[in-house]
C-alpha positions as CSV (number, residue, x, y, z in Angstrom):
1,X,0.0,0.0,0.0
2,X,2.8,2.4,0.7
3,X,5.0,1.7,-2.5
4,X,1.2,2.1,-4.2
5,X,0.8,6.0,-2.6
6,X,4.8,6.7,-3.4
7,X,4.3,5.8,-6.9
8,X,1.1,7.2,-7.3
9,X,3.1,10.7,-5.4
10,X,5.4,10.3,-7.7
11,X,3.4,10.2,-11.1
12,X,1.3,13.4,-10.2
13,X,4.3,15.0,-9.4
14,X,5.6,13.7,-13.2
15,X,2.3,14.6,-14.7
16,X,2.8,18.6,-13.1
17,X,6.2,18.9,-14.0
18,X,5.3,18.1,-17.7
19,X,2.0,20.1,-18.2
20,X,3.8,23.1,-16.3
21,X,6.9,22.5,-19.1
22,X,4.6,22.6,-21.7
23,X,2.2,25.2,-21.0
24,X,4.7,27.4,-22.8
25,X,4.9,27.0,-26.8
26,X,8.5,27.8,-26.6
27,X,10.6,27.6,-23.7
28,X,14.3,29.2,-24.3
29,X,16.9,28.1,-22.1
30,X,19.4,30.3,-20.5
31,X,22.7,29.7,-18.7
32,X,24.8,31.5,-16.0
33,X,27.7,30.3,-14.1
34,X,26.7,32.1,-11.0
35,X,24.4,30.4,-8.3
36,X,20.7,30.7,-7.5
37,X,19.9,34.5,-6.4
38,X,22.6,36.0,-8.1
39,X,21.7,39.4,-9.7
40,X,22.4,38.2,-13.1
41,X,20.7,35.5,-12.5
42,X,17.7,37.2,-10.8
43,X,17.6,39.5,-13.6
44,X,17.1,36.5,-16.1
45,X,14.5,35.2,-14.3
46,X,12.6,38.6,-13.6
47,X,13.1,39.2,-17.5
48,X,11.8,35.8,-18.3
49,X,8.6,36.6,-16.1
50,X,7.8,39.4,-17.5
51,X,8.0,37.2,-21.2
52,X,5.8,34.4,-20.0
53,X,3.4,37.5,-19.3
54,X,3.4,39.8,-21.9
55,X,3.5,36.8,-24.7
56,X,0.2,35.2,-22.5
57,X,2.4,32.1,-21.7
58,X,3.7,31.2,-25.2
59,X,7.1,32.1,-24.4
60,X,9.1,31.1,-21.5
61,X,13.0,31.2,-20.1
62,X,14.0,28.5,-18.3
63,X,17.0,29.6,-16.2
64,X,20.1,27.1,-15.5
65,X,22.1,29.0,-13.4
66,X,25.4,27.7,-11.1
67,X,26.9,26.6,-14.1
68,X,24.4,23.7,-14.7
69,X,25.0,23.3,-18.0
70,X,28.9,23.8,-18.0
71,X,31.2,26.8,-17.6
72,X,31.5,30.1,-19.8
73,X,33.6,28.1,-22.6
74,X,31.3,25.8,-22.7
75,X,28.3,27.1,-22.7
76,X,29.4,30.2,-25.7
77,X,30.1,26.6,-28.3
78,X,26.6,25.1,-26.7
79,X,25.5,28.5,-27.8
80,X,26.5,28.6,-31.3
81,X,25.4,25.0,-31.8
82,X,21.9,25.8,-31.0
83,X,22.1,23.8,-27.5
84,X,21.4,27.0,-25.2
85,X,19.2,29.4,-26.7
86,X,20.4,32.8,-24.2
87,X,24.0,32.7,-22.4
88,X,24.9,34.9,-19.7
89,X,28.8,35.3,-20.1
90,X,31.1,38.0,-19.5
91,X,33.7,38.9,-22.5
92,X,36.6,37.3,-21.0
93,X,35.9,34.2,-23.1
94,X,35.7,36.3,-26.4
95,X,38.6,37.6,-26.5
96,X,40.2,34.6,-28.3
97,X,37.3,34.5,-30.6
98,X,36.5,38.2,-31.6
99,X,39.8,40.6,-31.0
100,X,37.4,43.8,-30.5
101,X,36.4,42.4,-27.1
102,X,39.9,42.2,-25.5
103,X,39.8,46.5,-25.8
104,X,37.0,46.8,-22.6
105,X,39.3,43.8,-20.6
106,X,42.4,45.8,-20.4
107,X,42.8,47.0,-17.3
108,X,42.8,51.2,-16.4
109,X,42.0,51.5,-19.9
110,X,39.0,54.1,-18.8
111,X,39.5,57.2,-16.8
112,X,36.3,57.7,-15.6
113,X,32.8,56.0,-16.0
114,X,31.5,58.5,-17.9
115,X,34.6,57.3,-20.6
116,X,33.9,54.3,-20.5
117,X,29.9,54.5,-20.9
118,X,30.6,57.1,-23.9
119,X,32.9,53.8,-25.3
120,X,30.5,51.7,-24.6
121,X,27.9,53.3,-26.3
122,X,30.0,53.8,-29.4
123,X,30.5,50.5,-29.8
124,X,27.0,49.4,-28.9
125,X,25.9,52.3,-31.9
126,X,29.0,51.8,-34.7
127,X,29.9,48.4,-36.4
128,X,32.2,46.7,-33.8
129,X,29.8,44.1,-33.2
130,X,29.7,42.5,-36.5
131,X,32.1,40.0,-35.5
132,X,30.2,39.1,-32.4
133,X,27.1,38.4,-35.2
134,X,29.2,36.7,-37.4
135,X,31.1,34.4,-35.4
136,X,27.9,32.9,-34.0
């Protein structure tokens, strides 16, 4: 009788896990390297909140964060496979791949903030991304 109500437990708890997976139409997944609670990792989620409710629950994020599904190397190739659909990396990695990234990683390159948001934005605004786009 006991073995009956664990199984039992355990195939509702199957048959909510797999309605509540596919209650969304698409569900993106994301990865971070930093744990649970994170900011970057909050931030993910709040963003992929916000999705699921402005999209009427067609689109979902599905966060794997403490570096579930391997670290920043890894996860950039499971990226440009098609594996992972959003990665949260920083541009350390890059700079191997894409020499315009290794500029922002030098160190006391920037005197101030304000220089190095006006930098930013130029880049953001002007081609130097095309690599990023074309390497993926």
């Amino acid at each position: 009788m006991k073995l009956t109500k664990t199984i039992g437990a355990a195939l509702l708890a199957s048959v909510a896990m797999v309605s509540a997976a596919t209650a969304c139409e698409i569900t993106l997944r994301s990865s971070d390297t930093h744990p649970e609670g994170y900011p970057t990792v909050a931030a993910v989620q709040a963003m992929g909140d916000m999705l699921k409710e402005r999209t009427d629950g067609r689109l979902c994020i599905e966060v794997f964060h403490s570096a579930q599904l391997g670290e920043e190397k890894d996860t950039i190739e499971q990226t440009q496979f098609g594996v992972i659909d959003m990665n949260r990396v920083s541009l350390g990695p890059f700079n191997n791949i894409i020499e315009e990234t290794q500029i922002p990683s030098l160190p006391y390159i920037f005197r101030s903030v304000s220089t190095c948001t006006r930098s930013w934005m130029a880049l953001l605004a002007g081609k130097s991304l095309k690599p990023l786009a074309t390497t993926t």
